[in-house]
mmCIF file of the N, C-alpha and C atoms, coordinates in Angstrom:
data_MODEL
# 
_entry.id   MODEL 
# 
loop_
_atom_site.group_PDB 
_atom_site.id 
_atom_site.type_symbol 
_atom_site.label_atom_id 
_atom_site.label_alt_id 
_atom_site.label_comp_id 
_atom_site.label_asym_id 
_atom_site.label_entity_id 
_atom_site.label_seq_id 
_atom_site.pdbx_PDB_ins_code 
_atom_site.Cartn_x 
_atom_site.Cartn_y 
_atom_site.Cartn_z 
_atom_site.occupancy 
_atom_site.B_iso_or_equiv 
_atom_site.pdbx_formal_charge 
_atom_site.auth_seq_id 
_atom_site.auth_comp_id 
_atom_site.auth_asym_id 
_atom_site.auth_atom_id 
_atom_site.pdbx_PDB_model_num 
ATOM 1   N N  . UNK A 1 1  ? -8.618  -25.982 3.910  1.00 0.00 ? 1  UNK A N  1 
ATOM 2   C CA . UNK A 1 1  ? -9.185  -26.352 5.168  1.00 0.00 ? 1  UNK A CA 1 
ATOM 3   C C  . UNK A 1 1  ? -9.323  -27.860 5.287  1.00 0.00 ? 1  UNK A C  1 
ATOM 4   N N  . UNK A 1 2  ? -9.921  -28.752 4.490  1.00 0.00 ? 2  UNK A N  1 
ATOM 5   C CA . UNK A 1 2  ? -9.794  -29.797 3.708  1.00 0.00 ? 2  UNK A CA 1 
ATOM 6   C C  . UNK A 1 2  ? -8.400  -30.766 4.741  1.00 0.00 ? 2  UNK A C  1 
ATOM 7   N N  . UNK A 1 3  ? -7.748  -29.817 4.324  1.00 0.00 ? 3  UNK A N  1 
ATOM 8   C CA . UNK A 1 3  ? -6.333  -30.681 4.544  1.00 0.00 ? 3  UNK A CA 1 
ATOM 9   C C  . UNK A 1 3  ? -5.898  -30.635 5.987  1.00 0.00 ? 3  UNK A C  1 
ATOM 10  N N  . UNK A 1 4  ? -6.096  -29.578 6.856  1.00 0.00 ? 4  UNK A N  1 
ATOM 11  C CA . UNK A 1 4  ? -6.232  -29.458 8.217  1.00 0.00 ? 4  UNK A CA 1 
ATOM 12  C C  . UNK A 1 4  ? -6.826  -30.304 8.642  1.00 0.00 ? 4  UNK A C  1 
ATOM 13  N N  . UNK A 1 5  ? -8.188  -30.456 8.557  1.00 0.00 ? 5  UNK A N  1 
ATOM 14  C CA . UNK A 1 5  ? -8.740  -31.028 9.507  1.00 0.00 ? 5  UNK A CA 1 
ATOM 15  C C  . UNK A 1 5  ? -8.690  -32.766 8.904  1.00 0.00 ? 5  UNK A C  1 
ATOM 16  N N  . UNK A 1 6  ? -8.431  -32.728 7.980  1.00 0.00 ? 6  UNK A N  1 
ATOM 17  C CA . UNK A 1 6  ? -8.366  -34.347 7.653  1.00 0.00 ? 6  UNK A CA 1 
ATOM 18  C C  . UNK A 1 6  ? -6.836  -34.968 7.601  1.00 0.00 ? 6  UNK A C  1 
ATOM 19  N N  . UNK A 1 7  ? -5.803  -34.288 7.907  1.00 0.00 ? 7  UNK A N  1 
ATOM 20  C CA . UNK A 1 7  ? -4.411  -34.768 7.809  1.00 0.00 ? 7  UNK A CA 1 
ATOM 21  C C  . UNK A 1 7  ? -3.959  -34.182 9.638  1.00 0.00 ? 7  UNK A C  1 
ATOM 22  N N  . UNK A 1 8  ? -4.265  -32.937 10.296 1.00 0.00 ? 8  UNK A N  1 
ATOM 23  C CA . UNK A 1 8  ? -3.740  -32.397 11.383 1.00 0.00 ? 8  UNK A CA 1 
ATOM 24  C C  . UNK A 1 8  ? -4.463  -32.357 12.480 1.00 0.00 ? 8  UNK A C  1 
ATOM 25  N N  . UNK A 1 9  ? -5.761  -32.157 12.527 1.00 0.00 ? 9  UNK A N  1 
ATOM 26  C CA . UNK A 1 9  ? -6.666  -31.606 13.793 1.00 0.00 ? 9  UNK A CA 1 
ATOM 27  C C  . UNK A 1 9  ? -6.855  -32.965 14.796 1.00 0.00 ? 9  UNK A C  1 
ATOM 28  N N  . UNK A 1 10 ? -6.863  -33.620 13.896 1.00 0.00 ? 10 UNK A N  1 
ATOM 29  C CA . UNK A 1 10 ? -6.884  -34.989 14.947 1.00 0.00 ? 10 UNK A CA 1 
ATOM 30  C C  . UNK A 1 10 ? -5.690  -35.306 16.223 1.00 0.00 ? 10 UNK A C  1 
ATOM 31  N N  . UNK A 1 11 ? -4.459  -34.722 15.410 1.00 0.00 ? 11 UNK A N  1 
ATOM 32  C CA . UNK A 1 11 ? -3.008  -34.682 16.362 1.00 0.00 ? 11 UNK A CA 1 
ATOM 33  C C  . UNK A 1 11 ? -3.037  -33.813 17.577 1.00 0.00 ? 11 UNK A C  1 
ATOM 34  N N  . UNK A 1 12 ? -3.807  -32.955 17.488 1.00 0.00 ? 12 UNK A N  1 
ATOM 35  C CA . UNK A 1 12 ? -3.511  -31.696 17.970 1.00 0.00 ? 12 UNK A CA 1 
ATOM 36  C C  . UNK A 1 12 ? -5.050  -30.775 18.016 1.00 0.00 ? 12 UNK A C  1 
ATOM 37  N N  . UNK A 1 13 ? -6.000  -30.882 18.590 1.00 0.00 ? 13 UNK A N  1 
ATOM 38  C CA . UNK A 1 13 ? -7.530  -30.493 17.604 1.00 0.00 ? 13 UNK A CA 1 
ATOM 39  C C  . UNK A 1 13 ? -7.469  -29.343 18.804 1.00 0.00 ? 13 UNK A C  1 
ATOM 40  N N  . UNK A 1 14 ? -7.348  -28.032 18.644 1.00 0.00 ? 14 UNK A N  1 
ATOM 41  C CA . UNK A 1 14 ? -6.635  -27.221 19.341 1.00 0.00 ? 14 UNK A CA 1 
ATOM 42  C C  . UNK A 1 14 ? -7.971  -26.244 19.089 1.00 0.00 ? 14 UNK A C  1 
ATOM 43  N N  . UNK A 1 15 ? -8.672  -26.270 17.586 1.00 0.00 ? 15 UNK A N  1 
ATOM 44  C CA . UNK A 1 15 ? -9.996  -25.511 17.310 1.00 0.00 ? 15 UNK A CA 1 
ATOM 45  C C  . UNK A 1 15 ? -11.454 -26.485 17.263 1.00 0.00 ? 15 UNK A C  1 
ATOM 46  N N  . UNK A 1 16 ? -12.122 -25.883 17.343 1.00 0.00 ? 16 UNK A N  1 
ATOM 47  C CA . UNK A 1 16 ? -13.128 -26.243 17.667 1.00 0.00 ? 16 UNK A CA 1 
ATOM 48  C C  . UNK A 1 16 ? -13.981 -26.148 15.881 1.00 0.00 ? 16 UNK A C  1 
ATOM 49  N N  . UNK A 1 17 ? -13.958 -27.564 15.519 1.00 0.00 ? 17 UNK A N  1 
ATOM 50  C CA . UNK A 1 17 ? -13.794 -27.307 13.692 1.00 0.00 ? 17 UNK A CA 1 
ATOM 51  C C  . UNK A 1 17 ? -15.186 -26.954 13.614 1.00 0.00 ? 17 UNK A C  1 
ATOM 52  N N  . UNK A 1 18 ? -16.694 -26.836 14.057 1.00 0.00 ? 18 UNK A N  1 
ATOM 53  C CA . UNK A 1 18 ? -17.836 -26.138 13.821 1.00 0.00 ? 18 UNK A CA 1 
ATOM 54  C C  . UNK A 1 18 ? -17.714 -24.699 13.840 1.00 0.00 ? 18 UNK A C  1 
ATOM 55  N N  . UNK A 1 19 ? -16.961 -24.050 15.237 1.00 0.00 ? 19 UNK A N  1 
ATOM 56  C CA . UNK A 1 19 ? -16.813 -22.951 15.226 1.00 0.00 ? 19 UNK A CA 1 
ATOM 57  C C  . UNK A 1 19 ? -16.324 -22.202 14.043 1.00 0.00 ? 19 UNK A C  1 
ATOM 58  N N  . UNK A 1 20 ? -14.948 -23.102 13.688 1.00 0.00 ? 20 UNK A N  1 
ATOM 59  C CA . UNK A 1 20 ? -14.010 -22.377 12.994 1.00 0.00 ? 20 UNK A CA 1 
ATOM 60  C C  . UNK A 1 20 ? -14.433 -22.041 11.414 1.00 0.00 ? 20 UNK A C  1 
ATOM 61  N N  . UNK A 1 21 ? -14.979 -23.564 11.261 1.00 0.00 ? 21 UNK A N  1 
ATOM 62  C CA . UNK A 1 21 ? -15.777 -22.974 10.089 1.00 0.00 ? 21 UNK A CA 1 
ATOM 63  C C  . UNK A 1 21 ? -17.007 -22.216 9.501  1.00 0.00 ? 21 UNK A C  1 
ATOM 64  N N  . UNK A 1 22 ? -17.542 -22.434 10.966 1.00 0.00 ? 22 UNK A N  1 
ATOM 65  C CA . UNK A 1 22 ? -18.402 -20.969 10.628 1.00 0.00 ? 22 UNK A CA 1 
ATOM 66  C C  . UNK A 1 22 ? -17.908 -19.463 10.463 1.00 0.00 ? 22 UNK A C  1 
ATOM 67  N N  . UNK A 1 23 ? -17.142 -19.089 10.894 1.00 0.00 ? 23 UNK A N  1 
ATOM 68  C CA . UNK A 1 23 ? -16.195 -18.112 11.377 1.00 0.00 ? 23 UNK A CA 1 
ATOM 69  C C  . UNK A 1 23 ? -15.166 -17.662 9.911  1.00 0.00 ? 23 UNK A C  1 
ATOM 70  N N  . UNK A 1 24 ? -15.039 -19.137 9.063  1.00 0.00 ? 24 UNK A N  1 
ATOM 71  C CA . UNK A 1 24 ? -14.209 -18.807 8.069  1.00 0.00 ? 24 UNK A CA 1 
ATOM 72  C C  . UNK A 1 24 ? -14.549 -18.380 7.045  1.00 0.00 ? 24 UNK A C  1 
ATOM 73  N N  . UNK A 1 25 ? -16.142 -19.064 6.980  1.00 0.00 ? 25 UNK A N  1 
ATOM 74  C CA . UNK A 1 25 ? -16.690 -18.968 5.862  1.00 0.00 ? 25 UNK A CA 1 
ATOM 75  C C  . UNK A 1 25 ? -17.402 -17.316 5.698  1.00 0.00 ? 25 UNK A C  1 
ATOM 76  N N  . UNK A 1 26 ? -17.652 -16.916 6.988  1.00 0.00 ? 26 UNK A N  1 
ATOM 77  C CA . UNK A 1 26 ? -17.916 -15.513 7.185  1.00 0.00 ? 26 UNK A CA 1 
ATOM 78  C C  . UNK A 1 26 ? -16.930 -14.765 7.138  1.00 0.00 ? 26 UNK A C  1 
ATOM 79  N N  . UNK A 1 27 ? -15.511 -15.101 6.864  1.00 0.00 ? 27 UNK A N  1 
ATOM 80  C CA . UNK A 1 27 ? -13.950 -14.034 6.806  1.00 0.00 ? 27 UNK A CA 1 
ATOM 81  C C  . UNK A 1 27 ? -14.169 -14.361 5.626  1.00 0.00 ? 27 UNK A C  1 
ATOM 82  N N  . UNK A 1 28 ? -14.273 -14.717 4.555  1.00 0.00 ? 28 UNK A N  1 
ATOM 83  C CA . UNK A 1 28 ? -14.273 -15.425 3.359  1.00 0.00 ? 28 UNK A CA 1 
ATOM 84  C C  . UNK A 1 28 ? -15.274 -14.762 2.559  1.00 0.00 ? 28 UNK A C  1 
ATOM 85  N N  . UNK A 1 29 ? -16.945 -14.820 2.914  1.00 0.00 ? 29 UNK A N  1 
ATOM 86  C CA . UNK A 1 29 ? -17.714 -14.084 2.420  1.00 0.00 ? 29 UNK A CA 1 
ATOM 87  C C  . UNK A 1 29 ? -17.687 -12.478 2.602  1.00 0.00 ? 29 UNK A C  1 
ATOM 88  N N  . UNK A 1 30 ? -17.501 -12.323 3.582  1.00 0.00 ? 30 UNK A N  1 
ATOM 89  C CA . UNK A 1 30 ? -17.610 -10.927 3.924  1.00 0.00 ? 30 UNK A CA 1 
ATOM 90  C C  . UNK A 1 30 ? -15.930 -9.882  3.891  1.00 0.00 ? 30 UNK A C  1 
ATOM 91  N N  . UNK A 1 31 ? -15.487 -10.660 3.533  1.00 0.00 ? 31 UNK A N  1 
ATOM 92  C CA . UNK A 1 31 ? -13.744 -9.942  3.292  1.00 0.00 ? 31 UNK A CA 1 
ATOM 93  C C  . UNK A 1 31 ? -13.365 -8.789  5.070  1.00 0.00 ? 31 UNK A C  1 
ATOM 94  N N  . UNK A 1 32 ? -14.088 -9.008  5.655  1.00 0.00 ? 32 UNK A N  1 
ATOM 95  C CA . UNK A 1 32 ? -13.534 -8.405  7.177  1.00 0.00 ? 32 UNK A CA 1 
ATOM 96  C C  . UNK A 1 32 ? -13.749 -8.856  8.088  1.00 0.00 ? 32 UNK A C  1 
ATOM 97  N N  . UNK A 1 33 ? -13.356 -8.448  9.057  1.00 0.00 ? 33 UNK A N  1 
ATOM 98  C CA . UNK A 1 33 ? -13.822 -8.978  10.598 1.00 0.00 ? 33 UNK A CA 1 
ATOM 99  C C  . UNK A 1 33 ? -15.345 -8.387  11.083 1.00 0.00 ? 33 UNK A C  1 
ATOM 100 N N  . UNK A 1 34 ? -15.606 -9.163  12.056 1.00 0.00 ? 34 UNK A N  1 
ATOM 101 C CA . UNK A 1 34 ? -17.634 -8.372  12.328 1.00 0.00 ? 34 UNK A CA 1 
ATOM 102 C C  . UNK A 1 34 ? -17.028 -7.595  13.358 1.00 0.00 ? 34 UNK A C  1 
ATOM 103 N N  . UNK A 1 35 ? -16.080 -8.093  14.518 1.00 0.00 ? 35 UNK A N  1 
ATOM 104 C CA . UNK A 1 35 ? -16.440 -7.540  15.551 1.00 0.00 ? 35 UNK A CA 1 
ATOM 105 C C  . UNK A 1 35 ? -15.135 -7.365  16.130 1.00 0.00 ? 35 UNK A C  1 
ATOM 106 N N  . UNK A 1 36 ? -14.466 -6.345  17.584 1.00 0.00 ? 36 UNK A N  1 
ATOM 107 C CA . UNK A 1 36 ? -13.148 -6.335  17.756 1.00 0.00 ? 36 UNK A CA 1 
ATOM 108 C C  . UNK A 1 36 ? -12.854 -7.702  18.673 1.00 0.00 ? 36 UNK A C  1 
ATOM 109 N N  . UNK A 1 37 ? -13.881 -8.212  18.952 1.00 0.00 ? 37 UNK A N  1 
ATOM 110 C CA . UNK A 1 37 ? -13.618 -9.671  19.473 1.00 0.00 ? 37 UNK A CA 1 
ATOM 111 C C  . UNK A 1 37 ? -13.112 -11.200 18.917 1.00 0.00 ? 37 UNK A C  1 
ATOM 112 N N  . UNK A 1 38 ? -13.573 -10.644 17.374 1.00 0.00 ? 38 UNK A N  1 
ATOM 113 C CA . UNK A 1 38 ? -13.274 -11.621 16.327 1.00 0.00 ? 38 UNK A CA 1 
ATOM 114 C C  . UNK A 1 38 ? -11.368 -11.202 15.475 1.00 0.00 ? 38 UNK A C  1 
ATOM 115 N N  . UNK A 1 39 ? -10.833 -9.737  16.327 1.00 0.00 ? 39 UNK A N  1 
ATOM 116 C CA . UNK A 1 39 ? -9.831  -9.948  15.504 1.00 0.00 ? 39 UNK A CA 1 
ATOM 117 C C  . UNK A 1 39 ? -8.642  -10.722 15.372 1.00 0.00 ? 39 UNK A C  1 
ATOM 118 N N  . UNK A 1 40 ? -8.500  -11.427 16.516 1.00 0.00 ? 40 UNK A N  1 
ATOM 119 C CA . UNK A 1 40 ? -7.523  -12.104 16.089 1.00 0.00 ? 40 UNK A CA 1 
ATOM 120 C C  . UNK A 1 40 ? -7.656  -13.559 15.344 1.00 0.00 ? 40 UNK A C  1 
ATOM 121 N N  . UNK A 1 41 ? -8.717  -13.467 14.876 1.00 0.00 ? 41 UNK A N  1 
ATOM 122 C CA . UNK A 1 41 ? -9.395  -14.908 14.067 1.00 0.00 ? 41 UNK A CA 1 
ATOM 123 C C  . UNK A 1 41 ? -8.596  -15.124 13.009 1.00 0.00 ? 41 UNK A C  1 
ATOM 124 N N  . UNK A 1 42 ? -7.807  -14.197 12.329 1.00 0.00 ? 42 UNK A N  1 
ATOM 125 C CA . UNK A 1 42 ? -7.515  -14.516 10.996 1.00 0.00 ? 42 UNK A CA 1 
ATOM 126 C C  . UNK A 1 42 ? -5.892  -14.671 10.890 1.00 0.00 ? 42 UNK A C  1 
ATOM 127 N N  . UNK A 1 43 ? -5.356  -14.332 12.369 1.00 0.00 ? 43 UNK A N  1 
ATOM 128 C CA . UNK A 1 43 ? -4.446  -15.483 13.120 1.00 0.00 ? 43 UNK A CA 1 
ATOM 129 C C  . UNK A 1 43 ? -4.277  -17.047 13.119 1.00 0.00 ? 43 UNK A C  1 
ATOM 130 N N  . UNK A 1 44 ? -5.698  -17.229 13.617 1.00 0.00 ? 44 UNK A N  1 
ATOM 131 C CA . UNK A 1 44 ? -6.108  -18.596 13.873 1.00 0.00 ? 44 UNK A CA 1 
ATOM 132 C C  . UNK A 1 44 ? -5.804  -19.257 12.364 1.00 0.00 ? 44 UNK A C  1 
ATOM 133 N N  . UNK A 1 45 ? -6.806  -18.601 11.169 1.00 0.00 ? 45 UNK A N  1 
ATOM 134 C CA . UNK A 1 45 ? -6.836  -18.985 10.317 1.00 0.00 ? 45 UNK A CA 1 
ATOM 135 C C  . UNK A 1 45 ? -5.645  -19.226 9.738  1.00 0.00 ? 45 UNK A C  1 
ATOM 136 N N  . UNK A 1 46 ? -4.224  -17.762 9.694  1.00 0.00 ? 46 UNK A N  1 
ATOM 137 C CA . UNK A 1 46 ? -3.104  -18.354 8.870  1.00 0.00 ? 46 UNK A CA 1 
ATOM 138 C C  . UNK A 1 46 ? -1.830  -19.609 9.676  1.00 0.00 ? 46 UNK A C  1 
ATOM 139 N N  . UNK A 1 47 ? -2.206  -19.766 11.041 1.00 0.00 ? 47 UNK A N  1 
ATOM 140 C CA . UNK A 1 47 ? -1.748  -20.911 11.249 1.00 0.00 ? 47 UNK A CA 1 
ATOM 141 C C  . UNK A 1 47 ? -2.560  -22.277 10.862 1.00 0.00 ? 47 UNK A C  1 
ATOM 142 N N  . UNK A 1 48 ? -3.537  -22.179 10.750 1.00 0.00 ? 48 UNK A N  1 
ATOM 143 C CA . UNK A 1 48 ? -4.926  -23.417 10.068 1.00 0.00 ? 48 UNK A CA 1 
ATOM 144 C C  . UNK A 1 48 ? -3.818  -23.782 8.568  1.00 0.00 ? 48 UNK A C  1 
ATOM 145 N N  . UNK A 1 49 ? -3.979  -22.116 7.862  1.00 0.00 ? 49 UNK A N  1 
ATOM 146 C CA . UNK A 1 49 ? -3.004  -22.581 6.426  1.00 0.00 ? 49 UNK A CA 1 
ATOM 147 C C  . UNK A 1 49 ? -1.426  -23.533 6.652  1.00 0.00 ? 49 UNK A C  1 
ATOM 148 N N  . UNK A 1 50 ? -0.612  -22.821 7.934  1.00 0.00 ? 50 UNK A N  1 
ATOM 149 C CA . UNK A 1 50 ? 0.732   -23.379 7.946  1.00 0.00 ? 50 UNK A CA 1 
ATOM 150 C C  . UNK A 1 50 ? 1.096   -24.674 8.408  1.00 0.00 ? 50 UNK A C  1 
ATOM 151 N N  . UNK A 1 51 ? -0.075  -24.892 8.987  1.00 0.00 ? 51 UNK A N  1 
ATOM 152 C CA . UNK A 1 51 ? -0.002  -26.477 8.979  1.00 0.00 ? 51 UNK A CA 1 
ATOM 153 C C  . UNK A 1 51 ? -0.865  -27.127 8.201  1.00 0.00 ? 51 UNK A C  1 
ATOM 154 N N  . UNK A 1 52 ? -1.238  -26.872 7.591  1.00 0.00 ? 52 UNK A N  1 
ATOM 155 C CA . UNK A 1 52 ? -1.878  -27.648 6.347  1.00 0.00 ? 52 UNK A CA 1 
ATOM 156 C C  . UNK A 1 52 ? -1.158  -27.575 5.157  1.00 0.00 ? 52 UNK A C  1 
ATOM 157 N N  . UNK A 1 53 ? -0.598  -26.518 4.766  1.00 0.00 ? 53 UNK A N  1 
ATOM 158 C CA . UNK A 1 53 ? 0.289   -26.503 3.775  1.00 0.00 ? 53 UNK A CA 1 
ATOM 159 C C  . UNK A 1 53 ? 1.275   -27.699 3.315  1.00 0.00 ? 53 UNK A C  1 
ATOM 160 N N  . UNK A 1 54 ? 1.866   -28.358 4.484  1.00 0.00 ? 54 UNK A N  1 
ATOM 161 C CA . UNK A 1 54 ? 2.774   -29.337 4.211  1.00 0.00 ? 54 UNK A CA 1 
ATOM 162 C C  . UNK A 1 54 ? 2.049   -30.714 3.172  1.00 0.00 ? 54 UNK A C  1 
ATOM 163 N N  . UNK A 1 55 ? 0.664   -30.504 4.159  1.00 0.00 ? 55 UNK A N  1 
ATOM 164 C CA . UNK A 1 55 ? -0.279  -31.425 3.284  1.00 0.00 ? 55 UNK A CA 1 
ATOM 165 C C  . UNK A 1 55 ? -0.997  -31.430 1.793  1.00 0.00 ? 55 UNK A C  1 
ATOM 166 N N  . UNK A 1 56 ? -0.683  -30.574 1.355  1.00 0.00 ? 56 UNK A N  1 
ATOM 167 C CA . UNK A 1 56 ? -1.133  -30.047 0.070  1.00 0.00 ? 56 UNK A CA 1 
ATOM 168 C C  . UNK A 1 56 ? -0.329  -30.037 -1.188 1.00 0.00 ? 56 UNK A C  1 
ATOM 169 N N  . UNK A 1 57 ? -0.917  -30.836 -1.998 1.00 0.00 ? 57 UNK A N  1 
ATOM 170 C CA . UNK A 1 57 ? 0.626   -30.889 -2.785 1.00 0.00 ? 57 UNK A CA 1 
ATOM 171 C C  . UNK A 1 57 ? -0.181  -30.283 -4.480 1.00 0.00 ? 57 UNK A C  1 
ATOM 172 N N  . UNK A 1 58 ? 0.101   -28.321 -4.463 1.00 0.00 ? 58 UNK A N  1 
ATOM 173 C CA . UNK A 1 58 ? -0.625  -27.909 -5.191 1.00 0.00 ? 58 UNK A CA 1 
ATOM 174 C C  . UNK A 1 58 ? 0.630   -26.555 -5.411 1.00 0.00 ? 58 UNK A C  1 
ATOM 175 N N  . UNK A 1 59 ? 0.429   -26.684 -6.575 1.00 0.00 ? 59 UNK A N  1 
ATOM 176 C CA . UNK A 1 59 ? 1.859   -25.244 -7.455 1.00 0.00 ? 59 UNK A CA 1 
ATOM 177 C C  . UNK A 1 59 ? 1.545   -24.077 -6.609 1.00 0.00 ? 59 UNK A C  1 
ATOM 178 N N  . UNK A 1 60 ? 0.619   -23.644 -6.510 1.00 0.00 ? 60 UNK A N  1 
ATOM 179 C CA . UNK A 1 60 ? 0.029   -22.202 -5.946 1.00 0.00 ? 60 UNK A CA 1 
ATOM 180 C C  . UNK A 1 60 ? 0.537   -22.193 -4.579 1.00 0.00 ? 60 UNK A C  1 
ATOM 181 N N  . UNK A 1 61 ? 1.226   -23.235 -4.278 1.00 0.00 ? 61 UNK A N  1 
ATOM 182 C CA . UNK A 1 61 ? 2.034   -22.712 -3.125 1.00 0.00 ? 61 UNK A CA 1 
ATOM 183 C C  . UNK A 1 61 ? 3.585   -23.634 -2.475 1.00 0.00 ? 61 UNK A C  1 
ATOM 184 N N  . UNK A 1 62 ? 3.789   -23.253 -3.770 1.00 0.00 ? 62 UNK A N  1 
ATOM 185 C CA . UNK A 1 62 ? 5.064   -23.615 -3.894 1.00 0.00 ? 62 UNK A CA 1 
ATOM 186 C C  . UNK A 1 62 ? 6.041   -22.120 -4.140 1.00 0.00 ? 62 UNK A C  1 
ATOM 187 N N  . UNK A 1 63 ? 7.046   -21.673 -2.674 1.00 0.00 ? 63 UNK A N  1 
ATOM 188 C CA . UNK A 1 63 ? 7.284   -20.137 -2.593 1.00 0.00 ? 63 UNK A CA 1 
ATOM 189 C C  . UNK A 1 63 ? 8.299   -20.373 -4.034 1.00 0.00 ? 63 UNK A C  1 
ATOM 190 N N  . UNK A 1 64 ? 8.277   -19.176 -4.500 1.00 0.00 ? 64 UNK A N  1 
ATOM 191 C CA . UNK A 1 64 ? 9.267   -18.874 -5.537 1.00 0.00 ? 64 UNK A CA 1 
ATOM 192 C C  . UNK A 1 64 ? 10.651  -18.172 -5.175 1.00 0.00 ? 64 UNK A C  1 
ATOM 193 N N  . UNK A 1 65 ? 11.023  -18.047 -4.214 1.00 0.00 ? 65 UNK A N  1 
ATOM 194 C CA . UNK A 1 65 ? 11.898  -17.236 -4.110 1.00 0.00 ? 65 UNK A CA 1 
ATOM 195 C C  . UNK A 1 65 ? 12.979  -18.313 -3.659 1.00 0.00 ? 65 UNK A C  1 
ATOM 196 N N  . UNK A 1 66 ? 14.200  -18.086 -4.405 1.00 0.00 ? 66 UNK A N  1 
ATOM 197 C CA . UNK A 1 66 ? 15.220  -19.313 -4.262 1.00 0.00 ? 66 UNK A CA 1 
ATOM 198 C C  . UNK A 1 66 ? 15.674  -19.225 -2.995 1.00 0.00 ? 66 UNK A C  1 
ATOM 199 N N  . UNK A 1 67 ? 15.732  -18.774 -1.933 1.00 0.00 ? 67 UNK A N  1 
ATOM 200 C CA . UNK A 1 67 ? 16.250  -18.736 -0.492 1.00 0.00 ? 67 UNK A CA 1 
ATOM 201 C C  . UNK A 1 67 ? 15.059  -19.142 0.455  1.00 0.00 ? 67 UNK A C  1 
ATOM 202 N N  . UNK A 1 68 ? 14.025  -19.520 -0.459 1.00 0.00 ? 68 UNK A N  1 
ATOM 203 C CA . UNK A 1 68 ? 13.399  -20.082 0.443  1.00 0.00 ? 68 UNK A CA 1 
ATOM 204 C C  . UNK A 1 68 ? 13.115  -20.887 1.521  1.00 0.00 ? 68 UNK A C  1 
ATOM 205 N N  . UNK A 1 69 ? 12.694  -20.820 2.859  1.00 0.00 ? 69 UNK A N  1 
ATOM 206 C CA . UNK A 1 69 ? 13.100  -21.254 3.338  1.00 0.00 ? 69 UNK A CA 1 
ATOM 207 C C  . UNK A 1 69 ? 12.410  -22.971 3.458  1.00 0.00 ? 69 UNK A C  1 
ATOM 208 N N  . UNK A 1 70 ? 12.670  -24.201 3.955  1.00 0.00 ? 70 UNK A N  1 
ATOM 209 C CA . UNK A 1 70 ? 12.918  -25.065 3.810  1.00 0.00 ? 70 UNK A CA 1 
ATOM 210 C C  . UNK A 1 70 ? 11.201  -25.827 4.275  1.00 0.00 ? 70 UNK A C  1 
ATOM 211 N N  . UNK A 1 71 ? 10.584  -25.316 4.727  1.00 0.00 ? 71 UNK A N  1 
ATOM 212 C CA . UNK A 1 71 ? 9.435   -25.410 5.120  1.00 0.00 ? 71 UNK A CA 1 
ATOM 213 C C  . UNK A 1 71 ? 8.354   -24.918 4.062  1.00 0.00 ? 71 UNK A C  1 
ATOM 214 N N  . UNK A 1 72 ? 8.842   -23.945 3.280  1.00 0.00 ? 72 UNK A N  1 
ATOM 215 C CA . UNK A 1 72 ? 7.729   -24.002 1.971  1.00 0.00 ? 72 UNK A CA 1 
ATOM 216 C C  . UNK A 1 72 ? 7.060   -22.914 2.719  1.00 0.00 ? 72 UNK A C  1 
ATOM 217 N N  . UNK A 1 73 ? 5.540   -22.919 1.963  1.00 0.00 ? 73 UNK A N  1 
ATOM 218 C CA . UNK A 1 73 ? 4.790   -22.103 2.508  1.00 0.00 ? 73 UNK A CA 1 
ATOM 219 C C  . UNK A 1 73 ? 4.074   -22.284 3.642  1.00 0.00 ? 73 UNK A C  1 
ATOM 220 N N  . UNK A 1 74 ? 4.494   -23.157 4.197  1.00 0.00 ? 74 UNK A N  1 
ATOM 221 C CA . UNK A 1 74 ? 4.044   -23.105 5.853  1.00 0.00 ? 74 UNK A CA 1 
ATOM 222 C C  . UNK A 1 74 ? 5.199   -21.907 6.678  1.00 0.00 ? 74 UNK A C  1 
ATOM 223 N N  . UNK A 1 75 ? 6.041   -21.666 6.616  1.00 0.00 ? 75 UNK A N  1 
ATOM 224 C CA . UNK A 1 75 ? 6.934   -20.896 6.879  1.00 0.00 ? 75 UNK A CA 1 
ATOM 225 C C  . UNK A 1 75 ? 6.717   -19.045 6.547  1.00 0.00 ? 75 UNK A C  1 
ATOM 226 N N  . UNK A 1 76 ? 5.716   -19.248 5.745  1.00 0.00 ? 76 UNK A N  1 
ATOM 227 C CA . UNK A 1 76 ? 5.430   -18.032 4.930  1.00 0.00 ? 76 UNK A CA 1 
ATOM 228 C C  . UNK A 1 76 ? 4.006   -17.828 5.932  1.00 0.00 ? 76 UNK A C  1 
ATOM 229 N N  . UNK A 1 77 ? 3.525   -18.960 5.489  1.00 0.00 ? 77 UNK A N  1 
ATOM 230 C CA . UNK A 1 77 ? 2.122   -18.811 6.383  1.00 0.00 ? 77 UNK A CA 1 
ATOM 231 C C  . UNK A 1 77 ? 2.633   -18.402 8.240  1.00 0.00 ? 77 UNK A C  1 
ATOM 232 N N  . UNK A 1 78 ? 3.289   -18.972 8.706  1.00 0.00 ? 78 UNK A N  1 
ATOM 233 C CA . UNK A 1 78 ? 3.787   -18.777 10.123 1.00 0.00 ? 78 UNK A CA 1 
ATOM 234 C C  . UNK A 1 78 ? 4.328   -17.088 9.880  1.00 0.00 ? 78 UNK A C  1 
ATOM 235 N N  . UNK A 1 79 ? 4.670   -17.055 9.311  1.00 0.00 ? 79 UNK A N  1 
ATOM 236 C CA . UNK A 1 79 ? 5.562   -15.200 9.321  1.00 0.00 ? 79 UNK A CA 1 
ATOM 237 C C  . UNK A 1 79 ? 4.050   -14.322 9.342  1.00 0.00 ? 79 UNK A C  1 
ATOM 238 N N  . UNK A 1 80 ? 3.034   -14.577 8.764  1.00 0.00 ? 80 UNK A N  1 
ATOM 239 C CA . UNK A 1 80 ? 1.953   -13.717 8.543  1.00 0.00 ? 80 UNK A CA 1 
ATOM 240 C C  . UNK A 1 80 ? 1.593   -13.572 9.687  1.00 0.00 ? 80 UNK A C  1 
# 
């Protein structure tokens, strides 16, 4: 999250970063959604990952699969 909002949100600040992190930290603690109003939140969240990803320069997401495509795991994150 880290890397979103300190490398991307400024370009583009498309979420509302109080909301979102309240919101994440409750997908995070609680492993589900609360409500059917909240489901497409974890949408929100894996595009939050696919553009942050580029910014992150950490093994755990570096895809393994040799046809990978050229975008890394932002590309992976966008397919979710």
């Amino acid at each position: 999250m880290a890397a979103y909002f300190t490398h991307f949100h400024h370009t583009l600040p498309v979420v509302d970063s109080t909301a979102f992190l309240s919101q994440y930290r409750i997908l995070m603690d609680d492993h589900h959604i609360g409500s059917p109003a909240e489901a497409g939140f974890p949408t929100v969240v894996f595009s939050v990952f696919a553009c942050a990803a580029r910014y992150v320069d950490d093994p755990r997401l570096e895809n393994p699969e040799p046809e990978a495509h050229e975008a890394g795991m932002a590309h992976v994150y966008y397919e979710q």
